[in-house]
N, C-alpha and C positions, 0 to 999 in steps of 0.2 A: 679380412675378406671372408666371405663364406660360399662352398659351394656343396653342391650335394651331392652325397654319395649313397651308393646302393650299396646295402648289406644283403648277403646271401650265405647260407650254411650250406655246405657243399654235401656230399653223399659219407664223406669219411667223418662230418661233422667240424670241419673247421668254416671259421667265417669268413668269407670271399669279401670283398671291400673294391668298388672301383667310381669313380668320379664321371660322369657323364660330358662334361663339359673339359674333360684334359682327358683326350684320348691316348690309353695307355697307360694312364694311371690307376695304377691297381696294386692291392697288395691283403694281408692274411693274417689271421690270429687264431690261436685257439679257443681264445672267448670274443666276446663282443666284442668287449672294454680292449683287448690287448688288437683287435682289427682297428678297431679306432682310432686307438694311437697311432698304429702304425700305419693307416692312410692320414693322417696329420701329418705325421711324419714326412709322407712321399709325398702329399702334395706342396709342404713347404721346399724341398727336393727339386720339384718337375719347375715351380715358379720361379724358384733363385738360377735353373738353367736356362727357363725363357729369358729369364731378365741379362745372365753373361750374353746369350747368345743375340740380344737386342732384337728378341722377339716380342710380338704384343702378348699384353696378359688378358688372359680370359676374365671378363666384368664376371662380379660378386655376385649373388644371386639375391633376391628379394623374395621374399614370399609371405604370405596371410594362410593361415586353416580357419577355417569357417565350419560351425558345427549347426547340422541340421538333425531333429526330429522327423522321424518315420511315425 
C-alpha cells in the first residue's frame, strides 16, 4: 500500500514525519532516511491496529507527477 507522508525539519533540526490520510500518525528522525523508517514503521503499526480493531483501512493512494516547461 502507499500513502503519503509529509516530511518537515523542525526548528531543532530533526525531521517531523506524518501521514495525511491516518490521523495521528506521526513520528521523527534525525535524518531523513532514519524519519522514514520510522513512519514506515508507524504506519505499518497504526494499520495492523485498524485491522485487530476491525476497523476500515484507509485506500492506497495513486498518483502521476506531470512536468511542465515555464
Amino acid at each position: 500500500m502507499k500513502y503519503r507522508i509529509i516530511i518537515e525539519q523542525d526548528e531543532d533540526g530533526v525531521f517531523v514525519t506524518e501521514v495525511p490520510s491516518l490521523p495521528g500518525c506521526v513520528s521523527q528522525g534525525k535524518t531523513r532516511k532514519e524519519a522514514i523508517l520510522n513512519i514506515r514503521e508507524a504506519i505499518e503499526l497504526y494499520l495492523e491496529s485498524l485491522a485487530a480493531h476491525g476497523e476500515p483501512i484507509p485506500p492506497s493512494i495513486s498518483e502521476e507527477i506531470i512536468e511542465v516547461e515555464l
